[in-house]
N, C-alpha and C positions, 0 to 999 in steps of 0.2 A: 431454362437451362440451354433449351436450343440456341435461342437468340442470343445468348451472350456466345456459346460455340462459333457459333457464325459470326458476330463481330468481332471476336478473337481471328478467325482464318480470313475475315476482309483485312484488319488491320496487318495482320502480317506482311514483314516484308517494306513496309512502310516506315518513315523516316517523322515518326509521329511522336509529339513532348507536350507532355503532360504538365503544365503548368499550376502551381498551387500559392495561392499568395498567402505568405508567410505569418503578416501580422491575424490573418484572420484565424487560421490554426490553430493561431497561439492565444487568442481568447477562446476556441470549441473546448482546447484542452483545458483550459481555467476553467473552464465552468462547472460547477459543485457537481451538476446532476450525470454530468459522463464519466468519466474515467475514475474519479477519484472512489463513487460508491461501491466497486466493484468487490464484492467477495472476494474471491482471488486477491486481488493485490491487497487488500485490509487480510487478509491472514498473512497473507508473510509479514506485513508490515508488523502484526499484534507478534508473532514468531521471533520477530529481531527483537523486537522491543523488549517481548519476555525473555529472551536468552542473555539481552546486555542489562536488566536489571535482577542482578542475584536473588535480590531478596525478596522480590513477587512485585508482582502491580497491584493495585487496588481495582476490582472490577470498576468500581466507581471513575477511575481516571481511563478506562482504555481509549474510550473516546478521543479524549482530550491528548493524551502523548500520540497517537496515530492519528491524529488531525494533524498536531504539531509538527509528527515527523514526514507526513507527507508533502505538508504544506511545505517545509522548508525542503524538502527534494527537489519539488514541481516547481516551485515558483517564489520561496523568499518574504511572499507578503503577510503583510502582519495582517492588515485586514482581512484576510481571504482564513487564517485559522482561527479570527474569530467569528468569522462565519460558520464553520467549522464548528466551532466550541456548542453554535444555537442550532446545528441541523439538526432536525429529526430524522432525519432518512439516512445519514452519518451515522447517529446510534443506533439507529436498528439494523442497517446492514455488519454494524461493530459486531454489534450482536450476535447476527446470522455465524461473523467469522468465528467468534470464540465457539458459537455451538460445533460450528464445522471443525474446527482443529482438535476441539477436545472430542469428540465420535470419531477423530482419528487418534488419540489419544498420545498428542502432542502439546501439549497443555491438560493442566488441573489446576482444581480449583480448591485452593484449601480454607474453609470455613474458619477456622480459631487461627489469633480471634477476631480478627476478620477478614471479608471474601477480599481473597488472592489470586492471580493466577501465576503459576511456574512451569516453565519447562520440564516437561517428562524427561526422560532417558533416551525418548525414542526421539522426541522434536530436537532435544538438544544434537540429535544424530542427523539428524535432518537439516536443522540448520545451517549446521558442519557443513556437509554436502552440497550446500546450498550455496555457501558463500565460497566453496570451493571451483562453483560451474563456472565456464567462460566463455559461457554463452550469455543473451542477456538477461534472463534472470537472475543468475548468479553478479551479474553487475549491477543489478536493481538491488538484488541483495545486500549487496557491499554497500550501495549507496545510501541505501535505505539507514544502514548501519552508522555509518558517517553524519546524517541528518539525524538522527536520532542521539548522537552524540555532542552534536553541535547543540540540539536545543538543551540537552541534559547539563551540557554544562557552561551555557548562557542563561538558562532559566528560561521557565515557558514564559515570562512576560516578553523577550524582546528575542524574535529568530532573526 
């Protein structure tokens, strides 16, 4: 922590630019195994999706609509959410999130007669909230929202 204190008070003052080349970025952020696995952003994405589908999701699809709707947020390509569709580390961080939102008990899961999940009372408060902020979660949110409605009602074959 020193060392970087110190090249923080050498740079200062200085007339120093940070160059980042674009295209390269924009494959890091493509790539399955960074940003998109993240906890965090697969529970809001699983939070929008359950709040815009009334009638519950199928545990068995969360995967598949929060690949779909990421995918069409991030980046549009078809190939990359069927990549998506085969990851394993996709469904198990899914996984991670459904546990994580329902032990906040923003989602449940209703058995009969079969496994669903729906917005509580609390998440649907949440969500609210959520897609209220304007900061940029709350436009992740919205976006999210919009992607996930684009593929809903193009159908997951073609984002």
């Amino acid at each position: 922590m020193k060392a970087l204190n110190q090249f923080g008070d050498e740079t200062k003052g200085r007339s120093l630019h940070l160059q980042v080349n674009a295209d390269r970025l924009s494959r890091v952020a493509l790539q399955a195994d960074n940003g998109l696995f993240q906890v965090p952003l697969l529970a809001i994405c699983v939070l929008v999706v359950a709040r815009a589908r009334r009638e519950g999701l199928p545990t068995a699809d969360v995967a598949v609509w929060t690949g779909a709707t990421l995918t069409r947020h991030f980046s549009r390509d078809e190939s990359s959410r069927l990549n998506l569709d085969w990851s394993l580390q996709h469904r198990k961080r899914t996984a991670d999130a459904l546990v994580f939102l329902e032990n906040l008990e923003f989602i449940a899961m209703n058995e009969v007669p079969n496994r669903r999940i729906t917005c509580t009372t609390a998440g649907l408060a949440f969500a609210a909230k959520l897609m209220r902020q304007p900061d940029e979660v709350g436009m992740l949110a919205r976006g999210l929202l919009r992607s996930y409605t684009a593929v809903e009602h193009r159908g997951l074959g073609s984002l």
